[in-house]
C-alpha positions in Angstrom: 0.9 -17.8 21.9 2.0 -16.4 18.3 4.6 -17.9 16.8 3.1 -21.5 17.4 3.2 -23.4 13.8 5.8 -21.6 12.8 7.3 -22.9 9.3 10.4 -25.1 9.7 11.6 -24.6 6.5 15.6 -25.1 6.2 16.9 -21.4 4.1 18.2 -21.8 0.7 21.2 -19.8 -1.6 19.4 -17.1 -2.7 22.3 -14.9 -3.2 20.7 -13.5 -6.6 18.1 -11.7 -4.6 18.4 -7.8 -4.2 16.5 -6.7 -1.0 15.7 -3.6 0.7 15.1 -3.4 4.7 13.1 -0.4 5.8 13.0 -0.3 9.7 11.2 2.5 11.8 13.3 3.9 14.8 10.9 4.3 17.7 11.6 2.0 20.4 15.4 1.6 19.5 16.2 -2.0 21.5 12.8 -3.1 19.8 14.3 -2.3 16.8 17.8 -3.1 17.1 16.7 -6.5 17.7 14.3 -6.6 14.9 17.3 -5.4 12.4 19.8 -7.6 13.9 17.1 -11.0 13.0 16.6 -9.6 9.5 20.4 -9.6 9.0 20.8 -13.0 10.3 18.1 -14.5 7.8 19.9 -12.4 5.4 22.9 -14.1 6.0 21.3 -17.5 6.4 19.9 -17.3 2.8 23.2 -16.1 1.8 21.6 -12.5 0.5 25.2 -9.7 0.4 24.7 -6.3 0.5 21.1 -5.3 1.7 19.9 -2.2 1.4 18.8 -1.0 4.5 17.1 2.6 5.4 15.7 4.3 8.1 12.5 6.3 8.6 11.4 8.0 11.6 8.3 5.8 12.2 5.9 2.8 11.5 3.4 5.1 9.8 6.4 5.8 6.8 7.1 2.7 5.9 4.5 2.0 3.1 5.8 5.2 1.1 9.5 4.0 1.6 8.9 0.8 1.3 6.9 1.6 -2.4 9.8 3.6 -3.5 11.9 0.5 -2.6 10.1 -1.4 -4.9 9.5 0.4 -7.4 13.6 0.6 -7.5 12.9 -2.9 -8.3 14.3 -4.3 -5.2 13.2 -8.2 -5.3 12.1 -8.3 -2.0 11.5 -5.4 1.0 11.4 -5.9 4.3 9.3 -3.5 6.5 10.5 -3.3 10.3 8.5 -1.5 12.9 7.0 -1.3 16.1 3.4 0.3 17.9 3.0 -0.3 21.2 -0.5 0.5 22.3 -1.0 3.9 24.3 -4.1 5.3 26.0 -5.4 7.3 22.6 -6.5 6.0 19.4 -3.1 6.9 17.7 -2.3 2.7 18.1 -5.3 2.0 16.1 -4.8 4.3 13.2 -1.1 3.8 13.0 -1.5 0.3 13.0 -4.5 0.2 10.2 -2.3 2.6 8.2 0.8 0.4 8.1 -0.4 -2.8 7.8 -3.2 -1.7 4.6 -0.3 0.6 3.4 2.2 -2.4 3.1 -0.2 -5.1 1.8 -0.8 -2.4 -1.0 2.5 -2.1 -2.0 2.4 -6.0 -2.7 -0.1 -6.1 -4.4 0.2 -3.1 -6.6 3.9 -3.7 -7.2 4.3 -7.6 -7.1 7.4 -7.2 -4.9 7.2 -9.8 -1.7 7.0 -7.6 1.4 8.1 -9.0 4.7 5.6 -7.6 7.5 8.1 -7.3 10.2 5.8 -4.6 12.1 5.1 -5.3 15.9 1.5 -4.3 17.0 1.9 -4.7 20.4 -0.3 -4.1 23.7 2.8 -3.9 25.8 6.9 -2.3 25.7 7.5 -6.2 27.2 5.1 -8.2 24.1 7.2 -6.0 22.1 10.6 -7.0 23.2 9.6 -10.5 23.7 9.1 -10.9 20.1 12.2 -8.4 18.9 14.7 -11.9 18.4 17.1 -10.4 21.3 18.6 -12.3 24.0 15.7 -14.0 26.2 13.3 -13.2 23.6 10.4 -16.1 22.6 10.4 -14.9 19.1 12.3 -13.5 16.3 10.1 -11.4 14.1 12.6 -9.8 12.1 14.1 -13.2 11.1 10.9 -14.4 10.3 9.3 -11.8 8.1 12.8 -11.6 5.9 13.0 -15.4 5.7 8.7 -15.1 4.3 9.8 -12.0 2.1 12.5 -14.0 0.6 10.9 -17.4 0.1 7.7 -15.5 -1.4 10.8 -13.7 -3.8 11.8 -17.5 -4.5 8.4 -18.8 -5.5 7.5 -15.6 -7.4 10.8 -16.4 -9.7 10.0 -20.1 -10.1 6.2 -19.1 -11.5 7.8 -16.5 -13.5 10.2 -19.2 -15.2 7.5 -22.3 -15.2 5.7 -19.9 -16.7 8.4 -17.6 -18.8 6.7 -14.4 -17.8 9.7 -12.5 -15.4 
């Protein structure tokens, strides 16, 4: 089952950290669910004011999600959901997303929390969306990695006085 091994690390004050939430809108209880975990790992590492924004699908949230950090957000947190259908679409979407993100990292050297669902099934989907009954909070989960990663990126940057 995902989710097993899971971290168990206790959040901190990280109230200094600007961050950015980008969340698709397909599959709006998915989503709402998804957004509502990111908010509550916001507020557990005591991070005000987010920036959040909407764009129509999964497939736009590498561009948004680049313009996010190059608005030098310290941290952006990409929300989304693909739930597999009987064409290809799933596979290309997917691929698109996920290499699209990643790049933003590493080009930019912002954190990005991978908060996108890839899913086989509406119920896999909703299961992991943090809402009531759900096994899994995904939203909380890739905005509590985004900020920690933000964390550690700071602490090299001052061990090593380069940020």
């Amino acid at each position: 089952m995902s989710g097993e091994g899971i971290p168990t690390d206790k959040p901190v004050d990280l109230s200094g950290l600007r961050v950015a939430v980008v969340a698709a809108s397909w599959h709006e209880q998915v989503m709402d669910g998804l957004l509502a975990g990111a908010h509550e790992a916001l507020t557990a590492y005591q991070v005000t004011e987010p920036y959040v924004v909407r764009v129509p699908g999964s497939f736009e949230l590498p561009l948004v999600v680049q313009a996010c950090a190059r608005a030098e957000y310290d941290a952006v947190v990409a929300l989304g959901v693909v739930i597999r259908g009987g064409t290809p679409h799933f596979d290309y979407v997917c691929t698109a997303a996920t290499d699209g993100l990643n790049q933003v990292a590493l080009q930019t050297g912002v954190p990005v929390g991978f908060g996108l669902l890839t899913c086989d099934t509406e119920e896999q989907a909703l299961d992991r969306a943090g809402l009531e009954g759900s096994s899994e909070s995904k939203g909380y989960e890739a905005t509590a990695a985004a900020l920690r990663t933000a964390q550690t990126l700071r602490q090299i940057g001052a061990d090593n006085d380069i940020r």
